[in-house]
C-alpha positions in Angstrom: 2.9 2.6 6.6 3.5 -0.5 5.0 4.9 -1.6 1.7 2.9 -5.1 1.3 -0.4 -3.6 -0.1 -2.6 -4.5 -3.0 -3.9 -3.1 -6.0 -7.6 -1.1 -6.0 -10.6 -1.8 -7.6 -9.6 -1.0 -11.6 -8.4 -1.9 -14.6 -9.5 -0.9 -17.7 -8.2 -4.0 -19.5 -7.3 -6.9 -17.1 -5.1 -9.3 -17.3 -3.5 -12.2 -15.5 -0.2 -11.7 -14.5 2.9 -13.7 -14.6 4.3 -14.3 -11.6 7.2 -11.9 -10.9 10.8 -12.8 -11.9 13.7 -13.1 -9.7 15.0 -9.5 -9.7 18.0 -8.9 -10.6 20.8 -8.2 -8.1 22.3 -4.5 -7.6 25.8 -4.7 -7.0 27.2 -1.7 -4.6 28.6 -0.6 -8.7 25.0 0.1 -9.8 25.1 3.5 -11.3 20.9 4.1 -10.3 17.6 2.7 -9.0 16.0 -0.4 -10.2 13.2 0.2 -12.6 9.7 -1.2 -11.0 6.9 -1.7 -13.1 3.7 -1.5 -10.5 1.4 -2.9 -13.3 3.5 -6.5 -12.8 4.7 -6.8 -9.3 2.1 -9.4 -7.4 1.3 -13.1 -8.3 -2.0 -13.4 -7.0 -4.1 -16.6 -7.4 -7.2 -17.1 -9.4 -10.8 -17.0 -8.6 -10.9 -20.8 -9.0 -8.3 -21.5 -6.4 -10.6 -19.9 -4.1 -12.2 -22.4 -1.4 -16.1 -22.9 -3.1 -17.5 -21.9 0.9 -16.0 -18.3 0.5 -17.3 -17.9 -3.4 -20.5 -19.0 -2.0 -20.5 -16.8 1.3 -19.9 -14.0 -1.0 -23.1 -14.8 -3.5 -24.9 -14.9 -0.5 -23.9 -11.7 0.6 -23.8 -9.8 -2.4 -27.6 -11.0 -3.3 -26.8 -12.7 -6.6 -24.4 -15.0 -8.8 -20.5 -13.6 -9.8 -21.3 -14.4 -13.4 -17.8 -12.8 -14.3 -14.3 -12.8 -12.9 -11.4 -11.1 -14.5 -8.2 -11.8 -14.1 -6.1 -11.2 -10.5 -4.5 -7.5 -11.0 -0.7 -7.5 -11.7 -0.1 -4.4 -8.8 0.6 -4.8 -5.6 3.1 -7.1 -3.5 0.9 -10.4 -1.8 -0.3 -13.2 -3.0 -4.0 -12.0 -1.8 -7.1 -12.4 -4.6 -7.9 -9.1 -6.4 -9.7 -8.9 -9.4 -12.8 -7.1 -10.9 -16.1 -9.3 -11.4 -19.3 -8.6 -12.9 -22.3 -9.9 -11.0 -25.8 -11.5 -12.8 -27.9 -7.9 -12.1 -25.2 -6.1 -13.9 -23.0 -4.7 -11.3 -19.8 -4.5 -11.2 -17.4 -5.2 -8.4 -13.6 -5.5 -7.2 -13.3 -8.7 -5.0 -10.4 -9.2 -2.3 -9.8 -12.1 -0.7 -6.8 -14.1 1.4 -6.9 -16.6 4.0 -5.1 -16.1 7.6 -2.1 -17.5 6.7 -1.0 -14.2 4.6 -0.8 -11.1 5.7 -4.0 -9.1 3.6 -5.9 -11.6 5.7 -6.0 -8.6 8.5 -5.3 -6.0 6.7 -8.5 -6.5 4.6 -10.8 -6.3 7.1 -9.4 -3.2 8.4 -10.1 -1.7 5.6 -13.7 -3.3 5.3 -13.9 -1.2 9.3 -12.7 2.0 8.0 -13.6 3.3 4.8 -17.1 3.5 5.4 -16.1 5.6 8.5 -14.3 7.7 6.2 -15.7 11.3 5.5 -18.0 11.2 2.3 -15.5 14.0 0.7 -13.1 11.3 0.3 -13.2 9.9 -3.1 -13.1 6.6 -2.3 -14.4 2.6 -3.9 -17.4 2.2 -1.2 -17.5 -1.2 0.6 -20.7 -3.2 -0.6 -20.1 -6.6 1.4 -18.1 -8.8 2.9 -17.9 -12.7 3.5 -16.2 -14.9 6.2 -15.2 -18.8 5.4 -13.7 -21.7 6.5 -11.7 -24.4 4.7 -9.3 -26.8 4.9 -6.1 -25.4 5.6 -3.9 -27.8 3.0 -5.9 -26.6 -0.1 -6.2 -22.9 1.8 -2.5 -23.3 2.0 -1.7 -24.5 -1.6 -4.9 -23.3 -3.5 -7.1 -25.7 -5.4 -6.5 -26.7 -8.6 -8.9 -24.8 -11.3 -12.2 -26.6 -11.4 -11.8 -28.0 -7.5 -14.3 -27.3 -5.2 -13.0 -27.2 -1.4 -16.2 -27.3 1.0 -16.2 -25.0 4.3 -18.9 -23.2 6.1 -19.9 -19.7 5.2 -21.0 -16.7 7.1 -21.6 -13.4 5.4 -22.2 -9.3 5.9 -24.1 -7.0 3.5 -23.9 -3.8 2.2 -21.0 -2.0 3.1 -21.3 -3.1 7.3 -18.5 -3.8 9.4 -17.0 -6.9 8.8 -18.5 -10.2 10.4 -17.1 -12.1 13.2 -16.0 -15.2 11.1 -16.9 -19.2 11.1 -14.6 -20.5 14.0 -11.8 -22.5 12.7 -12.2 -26.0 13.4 -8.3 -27.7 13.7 -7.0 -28.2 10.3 -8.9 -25.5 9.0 -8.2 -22.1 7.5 -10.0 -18.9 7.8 -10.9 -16.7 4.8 -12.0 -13.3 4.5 -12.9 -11.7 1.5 -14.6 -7.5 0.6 -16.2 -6.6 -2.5 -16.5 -2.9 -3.1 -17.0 -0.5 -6.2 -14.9 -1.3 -9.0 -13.6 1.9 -10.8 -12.5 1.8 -14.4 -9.4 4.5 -14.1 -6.3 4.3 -14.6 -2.5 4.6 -11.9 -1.0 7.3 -12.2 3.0 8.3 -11.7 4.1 5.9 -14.6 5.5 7.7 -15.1 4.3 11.3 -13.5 3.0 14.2 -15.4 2.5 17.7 -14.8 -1.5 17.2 -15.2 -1.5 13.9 -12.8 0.3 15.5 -10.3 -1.7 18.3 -10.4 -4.6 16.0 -9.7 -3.3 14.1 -7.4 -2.1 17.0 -5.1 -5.4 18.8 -5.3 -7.1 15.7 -3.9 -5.0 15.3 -1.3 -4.9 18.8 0.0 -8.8 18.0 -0.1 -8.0 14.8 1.8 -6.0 16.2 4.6 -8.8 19.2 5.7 -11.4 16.6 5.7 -9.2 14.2 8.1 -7.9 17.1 10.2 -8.5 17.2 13.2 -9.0 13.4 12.9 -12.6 12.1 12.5 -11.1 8.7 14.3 -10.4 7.8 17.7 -9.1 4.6 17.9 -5.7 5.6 16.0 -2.2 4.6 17.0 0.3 7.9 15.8 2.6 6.8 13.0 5.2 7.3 16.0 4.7 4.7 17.7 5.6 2.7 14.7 9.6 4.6 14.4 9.6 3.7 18.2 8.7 -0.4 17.6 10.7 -2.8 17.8 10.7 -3.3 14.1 11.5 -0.4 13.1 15.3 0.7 12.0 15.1 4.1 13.9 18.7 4.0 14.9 20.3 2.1 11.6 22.7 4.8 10.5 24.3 5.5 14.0 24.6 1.6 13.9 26.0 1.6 10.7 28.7 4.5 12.0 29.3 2.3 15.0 29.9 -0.7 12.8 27.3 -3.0 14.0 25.2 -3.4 10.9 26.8 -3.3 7.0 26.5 -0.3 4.8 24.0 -1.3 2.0 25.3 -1.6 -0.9 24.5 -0.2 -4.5 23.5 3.3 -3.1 24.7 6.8 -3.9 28.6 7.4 -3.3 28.1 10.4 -0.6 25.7 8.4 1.6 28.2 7.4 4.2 29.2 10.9 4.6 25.9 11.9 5.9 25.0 9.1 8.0 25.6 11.4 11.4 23.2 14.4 9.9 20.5 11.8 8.5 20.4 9.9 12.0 19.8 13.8 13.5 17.2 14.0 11.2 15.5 11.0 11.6 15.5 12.4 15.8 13.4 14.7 15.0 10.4 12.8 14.5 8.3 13.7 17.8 8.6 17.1 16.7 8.5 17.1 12.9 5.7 14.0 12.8 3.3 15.5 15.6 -0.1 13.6 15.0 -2.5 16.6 14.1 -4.6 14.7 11.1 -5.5 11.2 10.3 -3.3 9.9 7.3 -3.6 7.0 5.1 0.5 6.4 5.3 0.5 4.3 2.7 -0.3 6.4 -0.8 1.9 5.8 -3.8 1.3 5.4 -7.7 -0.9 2.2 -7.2 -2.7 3.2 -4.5 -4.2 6.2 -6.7 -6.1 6.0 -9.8 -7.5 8.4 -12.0 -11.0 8.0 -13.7 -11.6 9.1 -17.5 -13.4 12.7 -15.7 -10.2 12.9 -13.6 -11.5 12.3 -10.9 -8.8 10.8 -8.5 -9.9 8.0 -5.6 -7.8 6.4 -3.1 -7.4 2.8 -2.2 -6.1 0.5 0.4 -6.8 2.3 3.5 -5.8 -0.6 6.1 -2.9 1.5 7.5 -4.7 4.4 8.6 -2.7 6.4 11.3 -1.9 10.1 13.2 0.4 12.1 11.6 1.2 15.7 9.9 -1.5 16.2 7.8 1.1 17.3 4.7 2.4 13.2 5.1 0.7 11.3 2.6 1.3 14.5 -0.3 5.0 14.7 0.6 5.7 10.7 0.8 4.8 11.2 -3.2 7.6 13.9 -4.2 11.0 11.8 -3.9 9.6 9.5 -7.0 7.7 12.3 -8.7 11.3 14.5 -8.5 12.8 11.6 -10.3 10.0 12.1 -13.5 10.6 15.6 -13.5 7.8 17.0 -11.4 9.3 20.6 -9.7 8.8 19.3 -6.3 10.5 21.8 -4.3 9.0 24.4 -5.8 5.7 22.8 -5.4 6.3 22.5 -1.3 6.6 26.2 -1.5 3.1 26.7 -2.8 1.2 23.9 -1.3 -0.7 25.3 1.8 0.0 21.9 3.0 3.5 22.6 3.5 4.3 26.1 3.0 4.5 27.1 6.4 5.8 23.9 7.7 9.9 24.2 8.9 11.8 22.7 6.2 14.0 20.2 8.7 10.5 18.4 9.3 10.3 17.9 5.8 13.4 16.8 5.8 13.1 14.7 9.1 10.3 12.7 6.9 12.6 12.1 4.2 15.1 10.7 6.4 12.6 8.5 8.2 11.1 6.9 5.4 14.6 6.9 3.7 15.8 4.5 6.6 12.8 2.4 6.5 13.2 1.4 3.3 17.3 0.6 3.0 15.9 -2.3 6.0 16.3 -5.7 5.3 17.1 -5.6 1.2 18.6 -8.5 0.8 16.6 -10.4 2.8 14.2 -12.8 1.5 10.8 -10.9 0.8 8.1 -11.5 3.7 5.9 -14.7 4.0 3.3 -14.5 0.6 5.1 -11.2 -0.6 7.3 -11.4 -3.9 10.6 -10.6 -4.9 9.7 -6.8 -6.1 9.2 -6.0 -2.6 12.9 -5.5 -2.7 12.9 -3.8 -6.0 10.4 -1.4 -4.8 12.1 -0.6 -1.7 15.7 0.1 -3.0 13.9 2.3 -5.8 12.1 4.4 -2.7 15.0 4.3 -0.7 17.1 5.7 -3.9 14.7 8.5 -4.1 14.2 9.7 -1.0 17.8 10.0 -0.6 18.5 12.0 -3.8 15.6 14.4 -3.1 17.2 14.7 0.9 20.5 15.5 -1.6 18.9 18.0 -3.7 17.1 20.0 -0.9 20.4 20.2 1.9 23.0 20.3 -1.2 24.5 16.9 -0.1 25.8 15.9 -3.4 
């Protein structure tokens, strides 16, 4: 699970996006949630700033000229190229691409590995190719100037195969890695959410879950082992209790009362988070879109993991309690969740709750913008308030 992602293969009318604006700070006063537009959260660079060796490796792979480029997408939180093209023999794509100084670098050829791995009941963009370059890393570092053509060597896959081994690195030089796959003109939902969209969405991921349970993958880490990494704050309420990390501020006024109970909670985890299916961890609004036959796909699958196979559908009810969506009367009827104990659901909560009040106010990570933070204390903010609603803490 991982809050860095970028936005899928859509839009219906692109457009490039302004780079984010400082957010504005939330005082421990703040009477709610910061608003988060997920149309507007990235600043991604343009298909010009790419190095020319990686726009050729990828004419080379996909079998003819990009005659077309659209602007980056606004959604997501890296700096990593993402925009829909239209290629010379009418096709039309969605092109990612980041060099291995940023963090989609990796997490796009994951992807490339596992969606076409994915059972074909999953409504998901297929891959079509990908492309491996080399350039110099100052202009890989800075991007090239519109117009500027930085020379590297190229190497290429086709049609939807794993991802190449890529063009050793020579010193001074950067890697880059891009994937085209099906661009889908749809729409994100959860902007907010409706009765219909969430209807939508839930039905495809109760479709989701039987076809990944038991896992069709065997090379999966349980989400787990994450809470038990180094990284993770699995113990940041008892620490707050003990005084050895600050109480963040700006959240709702009973939350230091229930430190002790959300830290017994968040112990559940082995229990409540039992790796039965695999689950794509990281499904939110604009990781969803919604096509004009509503048909819903999933995107960004490079955080693919063991889990309860009811973990991707409840991650979405915190936000879509918020937008008025009966959420707890919707876990009641949900044979993903109807039978499970409700203090698992609530050991979820708590866990994802934590993760998200980590690190606020620090700067966001390396090629992530500012509504990193946004997004988080929003999550965090919702998760808490739905823990409140469902074990009457306020």
């Amino acid at each position: 699970m991982q809050s860095p992602s970028t936005h899928p293969r859509t839009v219906a009318a692109p457009r490039k996006p302004a780079a984010p604006a400082t957010p504005t700070p939330y005082p421990a006063c703040m009477s709610g949630p910061p608003e988060v537009d997920y149309t507007a959260t990235s600043a991604r660079p343009s298909w010009s700033a790419l190095p020319a060796s990686l726009r050729h490796a990828l004419t080379v792979a996909l079998g003819t000229e990009i005659l077309e480029v659209a602007p980056s997408v606004g959604s997501g939180f890296t700096g990593g190229f993402a925009a829909p093209v239209t290629l010379a023999d009418g096709r039309q794509l969605f092109i990612k691409a980041a060099d291995d100084s940023q963090h989609p670098y990796k997490a796009y050829q994951r992807e490339a590995e596992l969606v076409p791995r994915l059972p074909a009941s999953i409504q998901v963009p297929r891959i079509l190719a990908t492309a491996h370059a080399t350039a110099p890393r100052t202009a890989a570092a800075a991007g090239s100037p519109p117009g500027a053509a930085t020379r590297g060597k190229p190497s290429t896959t086709i049609s939807g195969a794993t991802a190449s081994s890529p063009t050793p690195a020579t010193e001074g030089e950067a890697r880059w890695f891009a994937v085209a796959s099906e661009r889908v003109d749809a729409r994100m939902p959860g902007m907010p959410w409706t009765p219909e969209d969430f209807a939508t969405v839930t039905s495809t991921l109760e479709q989701m879950a039987d076809a990944l349970t038991p896992s069709p993958f065997d090379d999966l880490e349980p989400f787990s082992a994450e809470i038990e990494g180094p990284s993770f704050p699995r113990y940041r309420p008892a620490e707050i209790l003990a005084g050895k990390e600050p109480m963040p501020e700006g959240f709702q006024p009973w939350l230091p009362d229930r430190l002790r109970e959300l830290q017994e909670l968040v112990e559940l985890y082995p229990t409540a988070l039992a790796p039965t299916s695999a689950i794509h961890t990281d499904i939110r609004p604009d990781n969803l879109l919604i096509d004009a036959s509503n048909i819903c796909w999933t995107v960004d699958w490079n955080w693919l993991s063991l889990g309860p196979a009811w973990f991707d559908w409840v991650g979405l009810l915190p936000l879509a309690h918020r937008h008025g969506i009966d959420t707890l009367a919707a876990v009641k009827t949900s044979p993903l969740t109807a039978d499970v104990p409700p203090e698992h659901l609530d050991c979820f909560a708590a866990v994802l709750a934590v993760y998200f009040i980590n690190r606020l106010d620090a700067p966001p990570p390396p090629g992530c913008t500012p509504e990193i933070r946004r997004h988080q204390r929003l999550y965090a903010w919702a998760y808490f308030d739905w823990l409140a609603i469902r074990r009457n803490w306020a």
